[in-house]
PyMOL Python script that loads the backbone (N, CA, C, O; Angstrom):
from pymol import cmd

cmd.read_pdbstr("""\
ATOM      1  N   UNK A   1     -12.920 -28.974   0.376  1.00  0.00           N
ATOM      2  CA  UNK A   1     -12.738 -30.321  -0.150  1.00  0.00           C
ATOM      3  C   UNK A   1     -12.060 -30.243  -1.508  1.00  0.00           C
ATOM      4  O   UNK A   1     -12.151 -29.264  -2.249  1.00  0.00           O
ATOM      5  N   UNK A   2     -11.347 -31.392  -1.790  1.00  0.00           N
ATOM      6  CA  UNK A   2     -10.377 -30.855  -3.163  1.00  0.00           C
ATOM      7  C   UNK A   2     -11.630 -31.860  -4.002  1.00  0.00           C
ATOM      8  O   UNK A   2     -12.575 -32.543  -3.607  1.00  0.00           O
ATOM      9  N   UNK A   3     -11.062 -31.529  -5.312  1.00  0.00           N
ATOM     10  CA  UNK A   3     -12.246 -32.096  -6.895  1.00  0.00           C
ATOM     11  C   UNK A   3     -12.327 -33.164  -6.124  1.00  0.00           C
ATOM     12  O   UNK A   3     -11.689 -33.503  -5.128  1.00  0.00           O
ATOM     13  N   UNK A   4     -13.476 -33.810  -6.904  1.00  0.00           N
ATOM     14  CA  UNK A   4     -13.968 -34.960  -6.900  1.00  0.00           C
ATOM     15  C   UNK A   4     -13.870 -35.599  -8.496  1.00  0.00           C
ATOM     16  O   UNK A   4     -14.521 -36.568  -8.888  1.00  0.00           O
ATOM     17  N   UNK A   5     -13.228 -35.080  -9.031  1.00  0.00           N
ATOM     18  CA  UNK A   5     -13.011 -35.568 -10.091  1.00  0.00           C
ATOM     19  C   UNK A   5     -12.050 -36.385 -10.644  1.00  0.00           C
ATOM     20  O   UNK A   5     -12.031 -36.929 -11.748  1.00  0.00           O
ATOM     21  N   UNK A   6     -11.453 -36.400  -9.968  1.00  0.00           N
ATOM     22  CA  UNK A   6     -10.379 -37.223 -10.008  1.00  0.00           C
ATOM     23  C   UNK A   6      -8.874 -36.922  -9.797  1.00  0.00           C
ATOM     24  O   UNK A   6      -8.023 -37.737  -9.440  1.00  0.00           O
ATOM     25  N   UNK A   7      -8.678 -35.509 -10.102  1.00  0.00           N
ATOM     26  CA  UNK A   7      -7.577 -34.716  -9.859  1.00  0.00           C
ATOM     27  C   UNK A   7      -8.130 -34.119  -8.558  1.00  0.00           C
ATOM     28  O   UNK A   7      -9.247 -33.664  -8.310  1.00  0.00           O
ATOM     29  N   UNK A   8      -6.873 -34.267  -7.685  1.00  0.00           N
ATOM     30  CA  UNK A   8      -6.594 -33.747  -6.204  1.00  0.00           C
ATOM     31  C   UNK A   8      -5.560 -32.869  -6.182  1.00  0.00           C
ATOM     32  O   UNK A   8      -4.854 -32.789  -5.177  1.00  0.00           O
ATOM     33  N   UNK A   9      -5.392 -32.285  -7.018  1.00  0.00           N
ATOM     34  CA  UNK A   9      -4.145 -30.673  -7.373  1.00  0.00           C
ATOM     35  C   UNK A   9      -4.610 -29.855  -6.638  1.00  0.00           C
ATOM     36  O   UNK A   9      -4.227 -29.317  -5.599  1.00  0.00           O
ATOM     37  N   UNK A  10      -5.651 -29.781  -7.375  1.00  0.00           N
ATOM     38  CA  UNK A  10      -6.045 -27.978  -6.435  1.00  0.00           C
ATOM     39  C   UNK A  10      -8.122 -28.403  -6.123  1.00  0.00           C
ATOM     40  O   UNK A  10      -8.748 -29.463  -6.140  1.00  0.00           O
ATOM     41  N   UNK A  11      -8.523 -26.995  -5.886  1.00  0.00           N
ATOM     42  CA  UNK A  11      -9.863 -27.391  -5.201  1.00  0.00           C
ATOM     43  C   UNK A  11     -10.979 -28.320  -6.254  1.00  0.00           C
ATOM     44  O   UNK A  11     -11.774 -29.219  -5.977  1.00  0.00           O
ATOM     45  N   UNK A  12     -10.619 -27.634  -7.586  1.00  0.00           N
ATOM     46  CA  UNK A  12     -11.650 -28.015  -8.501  1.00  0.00           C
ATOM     47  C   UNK A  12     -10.841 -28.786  -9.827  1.00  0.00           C
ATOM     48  O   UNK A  12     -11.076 -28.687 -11.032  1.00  0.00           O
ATOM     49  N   UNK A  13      -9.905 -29.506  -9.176  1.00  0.00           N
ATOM     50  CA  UNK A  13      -9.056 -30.051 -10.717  1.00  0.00           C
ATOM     51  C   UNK A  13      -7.907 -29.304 -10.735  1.00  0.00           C
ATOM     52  O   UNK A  13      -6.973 -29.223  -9.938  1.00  0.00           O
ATOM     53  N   UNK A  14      -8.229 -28.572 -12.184  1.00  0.00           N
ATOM     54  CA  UNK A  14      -7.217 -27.468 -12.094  1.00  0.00           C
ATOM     55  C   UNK A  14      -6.933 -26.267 -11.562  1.00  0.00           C
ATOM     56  O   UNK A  14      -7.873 -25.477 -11.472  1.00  0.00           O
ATOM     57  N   UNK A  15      -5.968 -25.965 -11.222  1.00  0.00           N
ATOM     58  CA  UNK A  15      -5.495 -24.208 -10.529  1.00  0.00           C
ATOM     59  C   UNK A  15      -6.936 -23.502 -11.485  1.00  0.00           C
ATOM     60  O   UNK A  15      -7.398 -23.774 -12.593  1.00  0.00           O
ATOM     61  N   UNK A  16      -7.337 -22.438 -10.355  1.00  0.00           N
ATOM     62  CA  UNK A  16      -8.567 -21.681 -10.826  1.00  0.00           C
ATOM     63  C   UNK A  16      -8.895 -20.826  -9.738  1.00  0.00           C
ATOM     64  O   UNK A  16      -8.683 -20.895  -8.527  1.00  0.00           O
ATOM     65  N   UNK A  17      -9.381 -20.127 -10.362  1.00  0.00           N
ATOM     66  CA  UNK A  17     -10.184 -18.634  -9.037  1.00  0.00           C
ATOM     67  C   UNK A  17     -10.561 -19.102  -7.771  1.00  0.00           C
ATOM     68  O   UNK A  17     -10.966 -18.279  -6.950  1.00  0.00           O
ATOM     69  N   UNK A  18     -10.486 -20.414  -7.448  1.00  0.00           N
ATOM     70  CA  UNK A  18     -10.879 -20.499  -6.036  1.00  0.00           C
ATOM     71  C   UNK A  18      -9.536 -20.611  -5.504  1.00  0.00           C
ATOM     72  O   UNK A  18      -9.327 -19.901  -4.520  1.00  0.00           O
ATOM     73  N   UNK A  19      -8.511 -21.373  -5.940  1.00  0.00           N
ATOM     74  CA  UNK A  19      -7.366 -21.675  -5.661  1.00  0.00           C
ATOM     75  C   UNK A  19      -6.458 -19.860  -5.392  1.00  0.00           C
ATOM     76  O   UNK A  19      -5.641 -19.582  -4.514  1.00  0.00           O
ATOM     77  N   UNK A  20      -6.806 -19.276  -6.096  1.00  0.00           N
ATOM     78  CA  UNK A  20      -5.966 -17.905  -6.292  1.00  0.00           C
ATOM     79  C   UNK A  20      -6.633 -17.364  -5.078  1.00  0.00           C
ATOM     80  O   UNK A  20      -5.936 -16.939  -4.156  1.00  0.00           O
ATOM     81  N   UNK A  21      -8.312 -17.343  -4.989  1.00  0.00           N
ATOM     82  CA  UNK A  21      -8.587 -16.671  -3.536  1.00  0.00           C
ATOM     83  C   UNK A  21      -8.045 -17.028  -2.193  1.00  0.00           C
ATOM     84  O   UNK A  21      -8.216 -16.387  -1.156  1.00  0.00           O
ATOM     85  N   UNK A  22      -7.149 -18.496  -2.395  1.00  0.00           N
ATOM     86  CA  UNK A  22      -6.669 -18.646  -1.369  1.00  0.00           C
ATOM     87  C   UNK A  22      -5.745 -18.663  -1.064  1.00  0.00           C
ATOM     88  O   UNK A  22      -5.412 -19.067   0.050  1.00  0.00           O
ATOM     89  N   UNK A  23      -4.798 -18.141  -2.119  1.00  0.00           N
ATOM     90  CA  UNK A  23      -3.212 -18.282  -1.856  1.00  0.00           C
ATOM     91  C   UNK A  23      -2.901 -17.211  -0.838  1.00  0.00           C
ATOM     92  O   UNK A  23      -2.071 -17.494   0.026  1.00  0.00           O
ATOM     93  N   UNK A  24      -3.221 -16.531  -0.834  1.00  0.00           N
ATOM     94  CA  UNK A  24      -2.864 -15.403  -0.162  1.00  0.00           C
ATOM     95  C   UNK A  24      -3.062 -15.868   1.536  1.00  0.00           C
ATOM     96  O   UNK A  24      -2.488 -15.299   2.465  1.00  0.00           O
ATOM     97  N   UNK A  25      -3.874 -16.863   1.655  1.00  0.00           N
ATOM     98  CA  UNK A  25      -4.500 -17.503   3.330  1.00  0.00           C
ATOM     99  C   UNK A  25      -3.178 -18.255   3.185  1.00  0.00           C
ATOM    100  O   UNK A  25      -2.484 -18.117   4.192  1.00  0.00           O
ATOM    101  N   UNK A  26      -2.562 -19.091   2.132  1.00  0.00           N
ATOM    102  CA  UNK A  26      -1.765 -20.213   2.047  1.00  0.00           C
ATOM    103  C   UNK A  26      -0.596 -19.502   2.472  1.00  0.00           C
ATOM    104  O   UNK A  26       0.064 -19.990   3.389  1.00  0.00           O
ATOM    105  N   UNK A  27      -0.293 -18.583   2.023  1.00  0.00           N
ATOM    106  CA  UNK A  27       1.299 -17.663   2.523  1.00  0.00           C
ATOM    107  C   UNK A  27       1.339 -17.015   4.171  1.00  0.00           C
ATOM    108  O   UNK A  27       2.378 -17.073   4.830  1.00  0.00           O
ATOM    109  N   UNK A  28       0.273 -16.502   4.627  1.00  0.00           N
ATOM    110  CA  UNK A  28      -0.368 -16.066   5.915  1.00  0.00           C
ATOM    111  C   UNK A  28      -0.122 -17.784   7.002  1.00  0.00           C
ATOM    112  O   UNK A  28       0.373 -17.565   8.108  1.00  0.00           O
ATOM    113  N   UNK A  29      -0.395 -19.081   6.736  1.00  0.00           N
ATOM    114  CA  UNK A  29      -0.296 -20.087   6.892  1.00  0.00           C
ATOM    115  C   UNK A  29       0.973 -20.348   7.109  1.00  0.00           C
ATOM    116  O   UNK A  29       1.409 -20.863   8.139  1.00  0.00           O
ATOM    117  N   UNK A  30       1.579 -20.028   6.214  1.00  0.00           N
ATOM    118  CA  UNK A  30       3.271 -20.952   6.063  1.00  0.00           C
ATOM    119  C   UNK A  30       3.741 -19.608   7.087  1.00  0.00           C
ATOM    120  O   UNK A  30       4.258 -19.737   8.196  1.00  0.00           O
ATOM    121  N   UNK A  31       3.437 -18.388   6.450  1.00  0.00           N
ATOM    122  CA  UNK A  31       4.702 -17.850   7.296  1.00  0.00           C
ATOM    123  C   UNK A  31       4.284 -17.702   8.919  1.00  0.00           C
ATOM    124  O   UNK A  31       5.120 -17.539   9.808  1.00  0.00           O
ATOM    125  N   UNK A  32       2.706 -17.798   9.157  1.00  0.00           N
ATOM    126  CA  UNK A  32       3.243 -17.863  10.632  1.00  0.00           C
ATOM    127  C   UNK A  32       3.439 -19.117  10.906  1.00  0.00           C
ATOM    128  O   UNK A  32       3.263 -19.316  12.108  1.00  0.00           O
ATOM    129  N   UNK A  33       3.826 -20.384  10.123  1.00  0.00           N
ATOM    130  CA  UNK A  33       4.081 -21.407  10.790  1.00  0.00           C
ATOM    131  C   UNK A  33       2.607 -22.521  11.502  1.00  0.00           C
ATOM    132  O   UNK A  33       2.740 -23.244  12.489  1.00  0.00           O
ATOM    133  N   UNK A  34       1.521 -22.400  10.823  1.00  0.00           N
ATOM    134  CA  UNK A  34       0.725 -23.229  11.480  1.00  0.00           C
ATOM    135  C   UNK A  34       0.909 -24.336  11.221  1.00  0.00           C
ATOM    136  O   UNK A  34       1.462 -24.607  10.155  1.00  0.00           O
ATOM    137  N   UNK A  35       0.454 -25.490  12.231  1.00  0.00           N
ATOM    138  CA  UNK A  35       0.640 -27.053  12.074  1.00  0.00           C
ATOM    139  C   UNK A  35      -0.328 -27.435  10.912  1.00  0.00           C
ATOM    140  O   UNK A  35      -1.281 -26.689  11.140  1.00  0.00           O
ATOM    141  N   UNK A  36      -0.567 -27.978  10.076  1.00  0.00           N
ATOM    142  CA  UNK A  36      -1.903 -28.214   9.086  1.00  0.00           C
ATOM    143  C   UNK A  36      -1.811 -30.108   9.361  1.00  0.00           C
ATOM    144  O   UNK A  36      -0.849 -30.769   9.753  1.00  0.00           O
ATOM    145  N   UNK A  37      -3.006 -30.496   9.032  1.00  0.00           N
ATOM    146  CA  UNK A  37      -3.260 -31.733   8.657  1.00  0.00           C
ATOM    147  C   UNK A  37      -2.577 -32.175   7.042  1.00  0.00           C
ATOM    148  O   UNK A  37      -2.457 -31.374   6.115  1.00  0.00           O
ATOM    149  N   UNK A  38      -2.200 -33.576   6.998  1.00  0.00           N
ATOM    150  CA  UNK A  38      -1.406 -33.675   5.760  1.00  0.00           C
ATOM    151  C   UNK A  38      -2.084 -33.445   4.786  1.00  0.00           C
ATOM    152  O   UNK A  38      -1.268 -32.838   4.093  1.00  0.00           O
ATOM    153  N   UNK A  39      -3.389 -33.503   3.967  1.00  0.00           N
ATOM    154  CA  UNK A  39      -3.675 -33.086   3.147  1.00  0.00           C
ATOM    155  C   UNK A  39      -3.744 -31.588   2.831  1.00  0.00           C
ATOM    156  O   UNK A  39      -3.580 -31.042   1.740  1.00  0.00           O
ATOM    157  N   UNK A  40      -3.980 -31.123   3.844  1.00  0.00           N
ATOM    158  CA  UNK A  40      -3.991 -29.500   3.907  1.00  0.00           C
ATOM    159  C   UNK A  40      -2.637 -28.591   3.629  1.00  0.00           C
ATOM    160  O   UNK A  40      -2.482 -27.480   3.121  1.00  0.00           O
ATOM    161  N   UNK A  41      -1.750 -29.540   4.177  1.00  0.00           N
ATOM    162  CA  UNK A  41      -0.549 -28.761   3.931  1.00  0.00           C
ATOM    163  C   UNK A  41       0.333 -29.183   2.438  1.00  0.00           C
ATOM    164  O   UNK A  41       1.213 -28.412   2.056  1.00  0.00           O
ATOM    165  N   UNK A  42       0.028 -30.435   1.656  1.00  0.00           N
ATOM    166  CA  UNK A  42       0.335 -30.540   0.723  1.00  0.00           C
ATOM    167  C   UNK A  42      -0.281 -29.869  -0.713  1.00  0.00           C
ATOM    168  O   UNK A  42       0.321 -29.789  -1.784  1.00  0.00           O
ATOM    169  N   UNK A  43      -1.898 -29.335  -0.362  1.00  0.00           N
ATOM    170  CA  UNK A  43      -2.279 -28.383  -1.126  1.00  0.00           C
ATOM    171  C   UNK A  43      -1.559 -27.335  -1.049  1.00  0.00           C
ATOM    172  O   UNK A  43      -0.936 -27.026  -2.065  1.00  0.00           O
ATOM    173  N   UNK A  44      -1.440 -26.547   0.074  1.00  0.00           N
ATOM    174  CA  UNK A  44      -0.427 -25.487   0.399  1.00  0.00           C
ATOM    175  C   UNK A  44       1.059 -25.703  -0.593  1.00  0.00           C
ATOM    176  O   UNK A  44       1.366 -24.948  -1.516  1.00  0.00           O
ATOM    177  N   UNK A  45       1.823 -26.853  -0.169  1.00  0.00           N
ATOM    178  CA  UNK A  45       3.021 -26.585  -0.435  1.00  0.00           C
ATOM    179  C   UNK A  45       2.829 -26.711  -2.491  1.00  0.00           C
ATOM    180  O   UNK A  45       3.679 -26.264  -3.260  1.00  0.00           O
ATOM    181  N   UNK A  46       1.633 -27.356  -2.899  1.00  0.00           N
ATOM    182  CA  UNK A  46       1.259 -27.169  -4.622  1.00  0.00           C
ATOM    183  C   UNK A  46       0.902 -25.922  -4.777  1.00  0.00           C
ATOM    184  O   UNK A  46       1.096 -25.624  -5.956  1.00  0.00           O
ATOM    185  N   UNK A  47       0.306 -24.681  -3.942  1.00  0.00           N
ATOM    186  CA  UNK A  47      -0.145 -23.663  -4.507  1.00  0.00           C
ATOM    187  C   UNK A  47       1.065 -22.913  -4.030  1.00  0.00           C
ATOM    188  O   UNK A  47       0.840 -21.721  -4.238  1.00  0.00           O
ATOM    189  N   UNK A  48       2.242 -23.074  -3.485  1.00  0.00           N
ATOM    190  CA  UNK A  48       3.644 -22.461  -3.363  1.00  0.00           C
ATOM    191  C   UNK A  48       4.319 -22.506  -4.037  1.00  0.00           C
ATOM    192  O   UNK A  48       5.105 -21.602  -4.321  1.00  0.00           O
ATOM    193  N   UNK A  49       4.209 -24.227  -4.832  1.00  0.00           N
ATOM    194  CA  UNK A  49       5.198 -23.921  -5.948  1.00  0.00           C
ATOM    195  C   UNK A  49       4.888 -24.067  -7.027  1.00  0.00           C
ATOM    196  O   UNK A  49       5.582 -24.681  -7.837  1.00  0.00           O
ATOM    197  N   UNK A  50       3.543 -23.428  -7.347  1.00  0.00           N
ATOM    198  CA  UNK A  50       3.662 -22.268  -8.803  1.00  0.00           C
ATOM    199  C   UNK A  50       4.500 -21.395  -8.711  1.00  0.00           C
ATOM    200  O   UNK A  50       4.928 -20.843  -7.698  1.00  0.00           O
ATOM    201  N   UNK A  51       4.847 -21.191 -10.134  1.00  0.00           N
ATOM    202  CA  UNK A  51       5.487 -20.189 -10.646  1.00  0.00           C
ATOM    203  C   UNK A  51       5.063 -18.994 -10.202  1.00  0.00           C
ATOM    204  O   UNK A  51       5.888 -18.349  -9.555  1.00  0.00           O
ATOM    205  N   UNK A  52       3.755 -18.416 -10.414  1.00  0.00           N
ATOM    206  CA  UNK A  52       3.512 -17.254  -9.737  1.00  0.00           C
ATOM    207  C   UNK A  52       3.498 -16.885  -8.372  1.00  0.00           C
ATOM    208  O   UNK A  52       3.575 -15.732  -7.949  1.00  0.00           O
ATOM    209  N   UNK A  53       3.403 -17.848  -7.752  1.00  0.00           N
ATOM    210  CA  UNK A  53       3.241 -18.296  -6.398  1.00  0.00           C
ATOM    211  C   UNK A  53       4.985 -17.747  -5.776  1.00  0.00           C
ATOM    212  O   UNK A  53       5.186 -16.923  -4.884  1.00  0.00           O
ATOM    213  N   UNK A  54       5.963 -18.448  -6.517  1.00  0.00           N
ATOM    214  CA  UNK A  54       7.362 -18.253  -6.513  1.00  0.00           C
ATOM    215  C   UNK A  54       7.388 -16.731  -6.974  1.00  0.00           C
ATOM    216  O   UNK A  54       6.949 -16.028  -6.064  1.00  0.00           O
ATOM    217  N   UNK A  55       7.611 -16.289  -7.646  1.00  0.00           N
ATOM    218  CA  UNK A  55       7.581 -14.872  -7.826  1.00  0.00           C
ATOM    219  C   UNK A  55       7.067 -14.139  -7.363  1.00  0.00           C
ATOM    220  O   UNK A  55       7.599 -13.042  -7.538  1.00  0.00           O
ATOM    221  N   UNK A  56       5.946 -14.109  -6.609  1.00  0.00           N
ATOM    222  CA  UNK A  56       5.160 -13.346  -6.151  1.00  0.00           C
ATOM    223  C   UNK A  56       6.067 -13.394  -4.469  1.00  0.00           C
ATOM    224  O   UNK A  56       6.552 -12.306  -4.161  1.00  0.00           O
ATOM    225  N   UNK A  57       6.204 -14.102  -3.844  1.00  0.00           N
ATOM    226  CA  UNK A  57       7.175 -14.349  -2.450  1.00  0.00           C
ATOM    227  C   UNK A  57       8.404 -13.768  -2.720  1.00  0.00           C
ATOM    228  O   UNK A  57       8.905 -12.948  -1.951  1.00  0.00           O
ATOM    229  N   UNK A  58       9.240 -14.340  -4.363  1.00  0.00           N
ATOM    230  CA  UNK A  58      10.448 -13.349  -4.415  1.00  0.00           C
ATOM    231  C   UNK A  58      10.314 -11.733  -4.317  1.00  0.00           C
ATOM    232  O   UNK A  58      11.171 -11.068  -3.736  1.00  0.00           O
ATOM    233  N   UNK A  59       9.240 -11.188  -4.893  1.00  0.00           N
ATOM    234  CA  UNK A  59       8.980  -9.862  -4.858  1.00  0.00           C
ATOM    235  C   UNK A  59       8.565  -9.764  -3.508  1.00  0.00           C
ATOM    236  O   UNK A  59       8.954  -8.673  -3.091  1.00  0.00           O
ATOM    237  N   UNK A  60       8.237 -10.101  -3.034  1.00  0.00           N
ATOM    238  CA  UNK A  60       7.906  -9.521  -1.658  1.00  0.00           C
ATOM    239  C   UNK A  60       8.845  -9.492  -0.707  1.00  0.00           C
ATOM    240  O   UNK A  60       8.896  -8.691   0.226  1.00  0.00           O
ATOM    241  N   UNK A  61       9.742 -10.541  -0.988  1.00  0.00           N
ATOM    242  CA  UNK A  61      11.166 -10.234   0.096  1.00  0.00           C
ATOM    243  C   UNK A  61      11.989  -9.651  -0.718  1.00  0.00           C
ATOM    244  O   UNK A  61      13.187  -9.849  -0.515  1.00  0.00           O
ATOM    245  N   UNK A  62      11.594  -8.802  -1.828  1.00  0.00           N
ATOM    246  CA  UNK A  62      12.768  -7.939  -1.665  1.00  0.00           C
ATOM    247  C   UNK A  62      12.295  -6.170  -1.546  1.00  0.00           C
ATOM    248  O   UNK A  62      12.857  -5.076  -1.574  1.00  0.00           O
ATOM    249  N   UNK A  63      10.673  -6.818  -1.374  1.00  0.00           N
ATOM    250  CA  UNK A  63      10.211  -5.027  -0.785  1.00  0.00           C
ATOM    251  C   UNK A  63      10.674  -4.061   0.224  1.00  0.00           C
ATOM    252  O   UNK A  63      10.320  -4.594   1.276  1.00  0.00           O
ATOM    253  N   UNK A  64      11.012  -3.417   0.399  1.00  0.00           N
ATOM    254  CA  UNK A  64      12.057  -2.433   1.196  1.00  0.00           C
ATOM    255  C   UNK A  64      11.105  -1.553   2.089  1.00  0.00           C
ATOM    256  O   UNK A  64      11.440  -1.168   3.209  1.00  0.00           O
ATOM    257  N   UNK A  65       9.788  -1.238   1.457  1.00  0.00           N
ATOM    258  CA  UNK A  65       9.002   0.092   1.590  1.00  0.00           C
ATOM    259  C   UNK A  65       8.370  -0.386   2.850  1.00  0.00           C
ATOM    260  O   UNK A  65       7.563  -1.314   2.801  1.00  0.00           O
ATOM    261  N   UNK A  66       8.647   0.124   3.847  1.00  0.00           N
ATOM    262  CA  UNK A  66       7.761  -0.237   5.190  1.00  0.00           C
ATOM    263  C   UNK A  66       6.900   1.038   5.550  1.00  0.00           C
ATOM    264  O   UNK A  66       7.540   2.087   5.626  1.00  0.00           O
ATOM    265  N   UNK A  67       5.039   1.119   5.868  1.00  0.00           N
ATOM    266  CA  UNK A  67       4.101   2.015   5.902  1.00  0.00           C
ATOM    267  C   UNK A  67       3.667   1.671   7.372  1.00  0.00           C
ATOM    268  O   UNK A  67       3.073   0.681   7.799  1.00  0.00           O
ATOM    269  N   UNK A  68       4.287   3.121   8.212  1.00  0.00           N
ATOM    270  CA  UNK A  68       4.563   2.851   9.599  1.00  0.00           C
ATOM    271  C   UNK A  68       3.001   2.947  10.146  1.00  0.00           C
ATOM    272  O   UNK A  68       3.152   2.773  11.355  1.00  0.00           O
ATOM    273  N   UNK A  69       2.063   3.068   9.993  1.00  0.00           N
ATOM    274  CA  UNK A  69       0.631   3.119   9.901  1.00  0.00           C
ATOM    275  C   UNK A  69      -0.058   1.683  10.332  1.00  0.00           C
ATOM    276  O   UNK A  69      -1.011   1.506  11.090  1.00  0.00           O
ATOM    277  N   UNK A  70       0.888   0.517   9.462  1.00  0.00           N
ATOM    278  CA  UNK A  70       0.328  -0.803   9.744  1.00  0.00           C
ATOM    279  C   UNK A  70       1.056  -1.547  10.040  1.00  0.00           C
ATOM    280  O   UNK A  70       1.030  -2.719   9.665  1.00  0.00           O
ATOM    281  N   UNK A  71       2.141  -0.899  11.014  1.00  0.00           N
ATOM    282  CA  UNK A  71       3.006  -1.688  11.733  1.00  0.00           C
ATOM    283  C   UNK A  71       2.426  -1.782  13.147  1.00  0.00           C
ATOM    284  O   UNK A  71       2.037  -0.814  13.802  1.00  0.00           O
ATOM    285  N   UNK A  72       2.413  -3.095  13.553  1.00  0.00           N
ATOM    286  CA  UNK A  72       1.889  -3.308  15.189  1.00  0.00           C
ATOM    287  C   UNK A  72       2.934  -3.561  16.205  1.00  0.00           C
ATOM    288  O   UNK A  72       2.622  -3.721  17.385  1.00  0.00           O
TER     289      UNK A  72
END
""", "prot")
cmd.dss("prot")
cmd.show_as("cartoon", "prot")
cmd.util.cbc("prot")
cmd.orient("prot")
């Protein structure tokens, strides 16, 4: 459920440790493409476009290093 405080940004108001535990579900989400309900996916697309959020996706597409171990 997002705050009840009056801000509907992120879970508790502002961006915070619950929000960060979930970005990582939020990127897993987008990239395989799941359908979300509209509130669900507009949290998503706010915890995407942070800044860190953005950088953190640029670095990752430009990782090269593939570890044939956890390839399926």
């Amino acid at each position: 459920a997002l705050s009840q405080s009056g801000s509907d940004q992120f879970l508790y108001g502002d961006f915070g440790i619950a929000d960060a535990f979930y970005a990582p579900i939020v990127f897993r989400l987008t990239g395989y493409g799941v359908k979300l309900p509209e509130q669900l996916q507009a949290y998503c697309d706010r915890i995407l476009a942070l800044s860190a959020c953005q950088e953190w996706l640029k670095l990752a597409q430009q990782e090269s290093e593939v570890i044939e171990e956890e390839e399926v």
